[in-house]
C-alpha positions in Angstrom: 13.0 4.9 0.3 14.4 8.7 0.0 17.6 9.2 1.7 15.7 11.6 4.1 12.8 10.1 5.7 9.4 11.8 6.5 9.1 11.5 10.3 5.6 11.5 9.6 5.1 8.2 7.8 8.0 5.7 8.9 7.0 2.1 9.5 8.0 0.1 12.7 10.5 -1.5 10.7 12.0 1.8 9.7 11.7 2.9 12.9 13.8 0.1 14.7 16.4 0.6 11.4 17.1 4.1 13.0 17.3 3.2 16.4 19.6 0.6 16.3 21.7 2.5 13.4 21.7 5.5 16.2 22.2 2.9 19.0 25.4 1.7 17.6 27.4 -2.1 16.2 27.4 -3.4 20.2 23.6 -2.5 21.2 22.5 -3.9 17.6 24.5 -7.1 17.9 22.6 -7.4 21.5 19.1 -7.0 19.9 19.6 -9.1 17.0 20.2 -12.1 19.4 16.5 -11.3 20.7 14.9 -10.9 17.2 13.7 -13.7 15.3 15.1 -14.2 11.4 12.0 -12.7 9.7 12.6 -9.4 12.1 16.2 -8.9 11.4 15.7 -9.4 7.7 13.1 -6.9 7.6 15.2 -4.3 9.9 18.7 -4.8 8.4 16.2 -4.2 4.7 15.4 -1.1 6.2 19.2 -0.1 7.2 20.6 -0.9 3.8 18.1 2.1 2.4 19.2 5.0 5.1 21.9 7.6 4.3 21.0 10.2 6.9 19.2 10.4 10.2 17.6 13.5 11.0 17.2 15.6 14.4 13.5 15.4 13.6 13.2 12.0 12.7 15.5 11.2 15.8 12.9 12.4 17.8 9.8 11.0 15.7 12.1 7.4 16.6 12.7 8.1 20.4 11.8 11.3 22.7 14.9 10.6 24.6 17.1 11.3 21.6 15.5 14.9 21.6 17.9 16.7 23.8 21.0 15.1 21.9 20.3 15.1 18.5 18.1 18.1 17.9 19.6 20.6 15.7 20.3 21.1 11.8 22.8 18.6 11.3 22.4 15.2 10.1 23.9 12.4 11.4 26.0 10.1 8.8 25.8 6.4 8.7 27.6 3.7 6.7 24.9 1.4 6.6 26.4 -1.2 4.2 29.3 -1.9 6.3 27.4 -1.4 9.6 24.8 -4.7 8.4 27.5 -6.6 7.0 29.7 -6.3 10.8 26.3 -6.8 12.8 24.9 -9.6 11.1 27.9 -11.0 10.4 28.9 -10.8 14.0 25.9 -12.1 15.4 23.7 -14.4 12.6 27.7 -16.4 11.7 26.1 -19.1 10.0 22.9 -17.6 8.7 24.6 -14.4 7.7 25.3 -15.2 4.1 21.5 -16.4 3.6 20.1 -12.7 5.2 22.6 -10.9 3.3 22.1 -12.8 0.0 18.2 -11.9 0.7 19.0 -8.0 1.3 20.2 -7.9 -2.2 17.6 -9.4 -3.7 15.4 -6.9 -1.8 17.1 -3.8 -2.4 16.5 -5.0 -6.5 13.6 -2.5 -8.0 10.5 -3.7 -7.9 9.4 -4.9 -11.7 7.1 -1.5 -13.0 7.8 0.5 -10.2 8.6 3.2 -12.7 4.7 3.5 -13.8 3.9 5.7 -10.8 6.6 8.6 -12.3 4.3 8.2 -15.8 1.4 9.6 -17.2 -0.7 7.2 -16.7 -2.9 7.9 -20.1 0.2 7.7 -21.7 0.9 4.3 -20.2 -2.9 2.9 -21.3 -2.0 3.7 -25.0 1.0 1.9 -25.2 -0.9 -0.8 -22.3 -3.4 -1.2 -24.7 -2.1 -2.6 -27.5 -0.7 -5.9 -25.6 -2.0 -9.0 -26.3 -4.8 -9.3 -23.3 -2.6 -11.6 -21.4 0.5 -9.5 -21.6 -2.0 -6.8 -20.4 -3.2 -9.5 -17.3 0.3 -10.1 -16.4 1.5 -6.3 -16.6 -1.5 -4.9 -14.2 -1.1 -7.5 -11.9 2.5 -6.6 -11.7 1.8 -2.8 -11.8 1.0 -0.6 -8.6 -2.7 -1.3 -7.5 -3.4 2.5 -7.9 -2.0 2.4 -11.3 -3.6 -0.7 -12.4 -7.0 0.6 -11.5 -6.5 3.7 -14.0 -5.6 2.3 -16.7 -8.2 -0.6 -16.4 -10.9 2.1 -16.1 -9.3 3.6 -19.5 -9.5 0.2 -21.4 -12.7 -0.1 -23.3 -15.5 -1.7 -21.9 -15.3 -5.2 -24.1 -12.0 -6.0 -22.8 -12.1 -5.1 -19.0 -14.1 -8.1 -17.9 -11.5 -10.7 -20.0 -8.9 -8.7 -18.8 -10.1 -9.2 -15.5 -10.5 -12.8 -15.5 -7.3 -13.3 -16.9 -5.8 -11.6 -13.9 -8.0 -14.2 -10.9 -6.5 -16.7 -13.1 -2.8 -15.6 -13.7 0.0 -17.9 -11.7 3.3 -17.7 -10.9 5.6 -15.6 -13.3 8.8 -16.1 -13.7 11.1 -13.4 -12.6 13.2 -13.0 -16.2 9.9 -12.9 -18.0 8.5 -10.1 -15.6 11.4 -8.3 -15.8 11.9 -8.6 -19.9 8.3 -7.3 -20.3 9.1 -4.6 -17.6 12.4 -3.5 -19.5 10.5 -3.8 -23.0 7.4 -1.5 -21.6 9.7 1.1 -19.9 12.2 1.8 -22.7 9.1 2.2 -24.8 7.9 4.7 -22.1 11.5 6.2 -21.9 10.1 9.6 -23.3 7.5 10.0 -21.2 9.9 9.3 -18.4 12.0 -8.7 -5.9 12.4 -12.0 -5.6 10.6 -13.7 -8.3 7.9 -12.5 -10.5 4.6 -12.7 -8.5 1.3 -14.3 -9.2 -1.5 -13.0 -10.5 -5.3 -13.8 -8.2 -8.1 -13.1 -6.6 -6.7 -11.0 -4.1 -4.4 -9.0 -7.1 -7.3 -8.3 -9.1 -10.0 -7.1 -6.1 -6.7 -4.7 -4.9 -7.3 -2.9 -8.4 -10.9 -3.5 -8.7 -10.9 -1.1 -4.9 -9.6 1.6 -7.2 -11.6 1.7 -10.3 -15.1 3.3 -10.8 -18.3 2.2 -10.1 -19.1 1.8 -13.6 -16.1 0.1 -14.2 -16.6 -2.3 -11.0 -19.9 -3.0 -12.5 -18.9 -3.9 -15.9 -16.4 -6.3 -14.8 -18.2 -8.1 -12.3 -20.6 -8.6 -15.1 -18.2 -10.3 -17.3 -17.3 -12.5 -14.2 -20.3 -13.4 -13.0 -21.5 -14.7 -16.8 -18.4 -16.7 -17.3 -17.5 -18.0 -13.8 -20.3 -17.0 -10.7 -18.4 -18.8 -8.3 -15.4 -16.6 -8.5 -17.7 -13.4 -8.9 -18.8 -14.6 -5.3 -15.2 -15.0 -4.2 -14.4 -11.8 -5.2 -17.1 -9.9 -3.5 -15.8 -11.9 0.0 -12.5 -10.7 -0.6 -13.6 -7.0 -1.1 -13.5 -4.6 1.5 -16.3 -1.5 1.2 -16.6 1.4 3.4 -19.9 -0.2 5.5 -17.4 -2.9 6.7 -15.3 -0.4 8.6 -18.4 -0.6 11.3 -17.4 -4.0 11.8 -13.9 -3.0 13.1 -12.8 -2.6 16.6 -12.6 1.5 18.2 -9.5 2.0 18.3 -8.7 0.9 15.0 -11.2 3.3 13.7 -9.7 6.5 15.5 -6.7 5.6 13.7 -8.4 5.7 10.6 -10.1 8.8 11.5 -6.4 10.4 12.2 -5.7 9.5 8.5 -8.6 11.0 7.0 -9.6 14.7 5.9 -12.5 16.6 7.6 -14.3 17.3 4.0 -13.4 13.8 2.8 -15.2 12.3 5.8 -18.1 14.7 5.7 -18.6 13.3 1.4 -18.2 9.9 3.1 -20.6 10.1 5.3 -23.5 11.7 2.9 -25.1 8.6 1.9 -23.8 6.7 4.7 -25.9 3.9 7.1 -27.1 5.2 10.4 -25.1 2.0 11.7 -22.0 3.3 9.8 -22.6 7.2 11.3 -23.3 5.8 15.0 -20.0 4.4 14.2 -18.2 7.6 13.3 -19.4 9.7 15.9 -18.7 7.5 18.5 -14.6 7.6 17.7 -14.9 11.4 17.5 -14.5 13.8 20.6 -17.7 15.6 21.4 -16.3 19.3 20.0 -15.3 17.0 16.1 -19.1 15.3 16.2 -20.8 18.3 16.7 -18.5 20.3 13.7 -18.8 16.9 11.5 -22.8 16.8 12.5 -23.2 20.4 11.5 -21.0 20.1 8.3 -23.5 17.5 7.2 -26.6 19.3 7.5 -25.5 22.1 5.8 -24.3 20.6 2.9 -26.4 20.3 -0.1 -26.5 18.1 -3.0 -23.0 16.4 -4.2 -22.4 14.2 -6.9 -22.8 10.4 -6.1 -19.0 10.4 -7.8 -17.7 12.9 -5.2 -18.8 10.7 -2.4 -18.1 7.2 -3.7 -14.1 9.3 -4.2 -14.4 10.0 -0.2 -15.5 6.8 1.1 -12.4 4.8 -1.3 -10.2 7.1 0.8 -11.6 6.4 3.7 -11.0 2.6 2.8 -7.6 3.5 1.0 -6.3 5.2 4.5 -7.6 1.7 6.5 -5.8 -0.8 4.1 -2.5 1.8 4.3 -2.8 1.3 8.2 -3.1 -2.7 8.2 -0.2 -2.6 5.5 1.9 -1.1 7.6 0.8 -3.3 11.1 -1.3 -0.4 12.7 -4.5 -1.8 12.8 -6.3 -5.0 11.6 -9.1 -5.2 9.0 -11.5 -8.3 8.9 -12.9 -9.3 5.2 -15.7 -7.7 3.7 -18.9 -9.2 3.1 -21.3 -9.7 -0.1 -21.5 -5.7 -0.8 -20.9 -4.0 -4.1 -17.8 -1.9 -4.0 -18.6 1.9 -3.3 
């Protein structure tokens, strides 16, 4: 997390981080003693990362901190020491076990680096791994990242590839990390708690990012060597028809997230279930615009509108990471 936070994208973990920090040691120690251990661990995570609290992101936290805080100046917090007295003050006997965990968090996250790399750059040097050191690396990688460079691998090797991320396990942490220090001081010129597994669910989060073409050459590969997991991962993927399956307002919060011209691509070759759907989250004055955005637009690339309607699924998956908004599972459909 930046020192400065956007007050436009802050989590309700960050968000009760800068309360209580703003709130004080005595109104913290009170609220601790009402939160379970999961909630403090994630909140005093989220303290250990602030330096500065913003008028503006004072008043993104709480309206009633508008009239006192609002102004150019930035209120200073020792967040270190202020965890350490809280928890210590109110956990006693679990305090070392929550503290011990917050440094373990606050450890980079193995490949973290990749997203501040050209990622062509990173395929080259990617590529020449033996395929498993490849499985283990884009499972480990950013989903965003993973999907790139997959789509830049050639086309005999993205289906074994594949399978050999569904059918990673665990990882040891030192091995992660030696293959993460290894790759990045390669990459130096173009420049958590245990290494994680590998999976179904790993390898459908970077198969939602790759091309069609791509998509379709590795469920290809799957399906001939294992049909039963090619089914498992089309249940675990979630397409852009799904989101008709969602509740309202769960959609209008999607709809917040997502450009006017990226939803008008998105809807071009969308189902009249999937419109209805749309139009019925929108007020009367957006349909109307969308509506007549849509009939005047002329052919687009089949590309261009498989891009809008991944965003559209992108901006739903960002909202259930963060707790907005619940997605169910997707069915049997091809990713878009």
């Amino acid at each position: 997390m930046a020192d400065v936070l956007d007050p436009a994208n802050i989590s309700g973990s960050q968000k009760a981080a800068i309360f209580l920090l703003a709130m004080g040691e005595d109104f913290t120690s009170g609220a601790f003693e009402k939160m379970n251990d999961q909630e403090i661990s994630d909140v005093v995570f989220e303290m250990s990362k602030i330096k500065h609290i913003s008028p503006e992101m004072l008043k993104a936290v709480s309206i009633d901190f508008v009239e006192r805080f609002e102004g150019d100046t930035k209120m200073i917090v020792e967040g270190d020491s202020f965890i350490k007295s809280v928890v210590s003050r109110t956990m006693k006997d679990k305090a070392r076990g929550i503290l011990e965990d917050l440094e373990k968090k606050k450890q980079d996250k193995p490949f973290i680096w990749s997203r501040n790399v050209n990622v062509g750059t990173l395929a080259a040097y990617v590529e020449g791994e033996h395929p498993q050191t490849v499985a283990m690396i884009l499972a480990h990688m950013p989903a965003e990242i993973s999907s790139e460079i997959l789509m830049s691998l050639p086309e005999e090797k993205k289906g074994d590839i594949s399978l050999r991320i569904a059918r990673l396990g665990q990882i040891s942490e030192d091995v992660v990390r030696d293959v993460d220090r290894a790759l990045k001081m390669e990459m130096s010129g173009a420049v958590g708690p245990g290494g994680k597994a590998g999976g179904l669910q790993v390898l459908v989060d970077i198969i939602n990012g790759v091309d069609k073409s791509t998509e379709d050459a590795i469920m290809e590969y799957v399906e001939e060597d294992d049909a039963e997991m090619a089914n498992e991962i089309r249940n675990l993927m979630f397409v852009f028809e799904d989101l008709t399956n969602i509740d309202d307002t769960a959609m209008r919060e999607i709809l917040k997230k997502v450009e006017g011209q990226q939803l008008t691509y998105a809807l071009k070759t969308a189902t009249e279930e999937m419109k209805d759907k749309i139009f019925s989250n929108l007020s009367q004055r957006a349909g109307e615009m969308l509506k007549d955005d849509l009939e005047a637009m002329g052919p687009v690339r089949l590309t261009e509108v498989e891009e809008a309607q991944q965003a559209v699924v992108r901006a739903a998956k960002e909202l259930e990471a963060d707790g907005t908004i619940t997605l169910g599972k997707g069915k049997d459909d091809v990713l878009v």
